[in-house]
C-alpha positions in Angstrom: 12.8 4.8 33.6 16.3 3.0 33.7 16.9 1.1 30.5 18.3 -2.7 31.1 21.8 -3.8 30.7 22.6 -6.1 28.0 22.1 -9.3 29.9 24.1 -11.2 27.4 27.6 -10.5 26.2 28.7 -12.5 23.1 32.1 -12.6 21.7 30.8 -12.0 18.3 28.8 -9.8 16.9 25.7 -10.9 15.3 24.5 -10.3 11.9 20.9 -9.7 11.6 20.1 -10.0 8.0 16.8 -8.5 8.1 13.9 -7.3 10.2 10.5 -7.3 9.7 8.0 -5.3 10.8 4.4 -6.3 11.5 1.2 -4.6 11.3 -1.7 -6.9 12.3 -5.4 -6.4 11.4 -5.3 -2.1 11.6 -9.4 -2.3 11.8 -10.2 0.4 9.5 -13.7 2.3 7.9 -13.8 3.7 4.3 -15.3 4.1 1.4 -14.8 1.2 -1.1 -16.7 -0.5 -4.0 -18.1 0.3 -7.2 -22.0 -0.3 -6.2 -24.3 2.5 -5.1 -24.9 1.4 -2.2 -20.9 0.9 -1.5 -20.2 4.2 -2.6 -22.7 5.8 0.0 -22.0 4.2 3.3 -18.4 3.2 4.7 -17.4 -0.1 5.1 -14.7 -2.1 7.4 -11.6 -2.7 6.2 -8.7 -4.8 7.6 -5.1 -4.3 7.1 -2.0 -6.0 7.8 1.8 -5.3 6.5 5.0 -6.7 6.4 7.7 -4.4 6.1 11.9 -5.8 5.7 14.6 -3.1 6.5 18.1 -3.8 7.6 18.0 -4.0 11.6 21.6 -3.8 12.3 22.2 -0.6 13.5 18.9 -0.5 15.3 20.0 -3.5 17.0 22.7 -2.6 18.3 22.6 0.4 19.2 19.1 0.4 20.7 18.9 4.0 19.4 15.2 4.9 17.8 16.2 7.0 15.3 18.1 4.0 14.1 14.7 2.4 13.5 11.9 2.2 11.0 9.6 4.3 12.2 6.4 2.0 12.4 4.4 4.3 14.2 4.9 7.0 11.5 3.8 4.4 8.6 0.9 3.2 10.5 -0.1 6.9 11.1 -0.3 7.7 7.0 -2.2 4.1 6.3 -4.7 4.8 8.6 -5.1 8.3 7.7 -4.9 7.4 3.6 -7.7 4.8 4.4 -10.3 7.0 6.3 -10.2 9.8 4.4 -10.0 7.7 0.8 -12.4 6.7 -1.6 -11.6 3.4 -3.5 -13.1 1.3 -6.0 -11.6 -1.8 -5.6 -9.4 -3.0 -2.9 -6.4 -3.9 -5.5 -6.2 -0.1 -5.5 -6.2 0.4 -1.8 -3.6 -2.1 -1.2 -1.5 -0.8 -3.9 -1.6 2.6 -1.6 -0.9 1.4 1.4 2.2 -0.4 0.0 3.5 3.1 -1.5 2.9 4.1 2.1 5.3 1.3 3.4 8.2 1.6 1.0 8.4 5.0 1.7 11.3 4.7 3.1 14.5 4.3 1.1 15.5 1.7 4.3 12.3 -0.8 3.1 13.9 -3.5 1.0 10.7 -5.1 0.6 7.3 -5.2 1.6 3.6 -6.7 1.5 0.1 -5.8 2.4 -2.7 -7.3 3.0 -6.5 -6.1 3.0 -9.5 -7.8 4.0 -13.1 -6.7 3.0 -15.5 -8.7 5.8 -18.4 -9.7 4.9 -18.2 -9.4 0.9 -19.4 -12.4 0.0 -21.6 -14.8 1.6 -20.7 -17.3 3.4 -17.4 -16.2 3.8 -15.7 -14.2 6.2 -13.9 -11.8 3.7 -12.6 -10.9 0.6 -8.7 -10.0 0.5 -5.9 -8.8 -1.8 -2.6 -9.1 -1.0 0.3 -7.3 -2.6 4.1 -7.2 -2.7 6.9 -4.8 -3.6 10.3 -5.2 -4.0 13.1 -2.1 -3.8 14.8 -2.2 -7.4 18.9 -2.3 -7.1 20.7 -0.5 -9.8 22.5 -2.5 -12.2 26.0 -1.8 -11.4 27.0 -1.9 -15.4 
């Protein structure tokens, strides 16, 4: 397969301030809840993520290893939530957002996770959560 030329040349290069990645809806079964009958059978989850690193070089270059590795991330989610036993989704989330600032190349990230069908007459229960990467004071 023969990669594309750059289409485009500009006489400046661009700053890209930030990327983000998206995860949408990861359909997901596992255990979670505090009830019995929670606790015996697994349930669907849904997940999404945001996930802000610097994009510059990856832009640029068009180089992979240059990248966030979304693949990678998504891989450990999945796997954390299939073979994991939760209580309450506020714990799961928490998890998953470990999982996605991982990376010391995350400045920031959020995650979402949906529990269908937890409450009547609504579609689903969700928790969101958000991280931010600490700077050091530079005291």
């Amino acid at each position: 397969m023969q990669l594309a030329n750059n289409v485009h040349k500009l006489t400046t290069a661009l700053h890209i301030s930030e990327d983000r990645i998206h995860i949408s809806n990861l359909r997901l079964r596992t255990h979670i809840g505090f009830n019995p009958e929670e606790k015996e059978k697994q349930q669907d989850v849904i997940v999404s993520a945001d996930i802000f690193y610097s994009a510059d070089a990856a832009a640029t270059s068009d180089d992979e290893a240059d990248a966030l590795n979304y693949k990678l991330i998504t891989k450990e989610m999945i796997d954390h939530v299939e073979h994991g036993r939760f209580q309450l989704l506020e714990k799961l989330a928490s998890d998953l957002l470990t999982i996605a600032n991982d990376s010391e190349r995350v400045s920031h990230a959020e995650v979402r996770v949906d529990k269908p069908y937890a409450l009547h007459f609504a579609d689903s229960v969700s928790v969101t959560l958000s991280s931010s990467r600490c700077q050091a004071s530079s005291e």
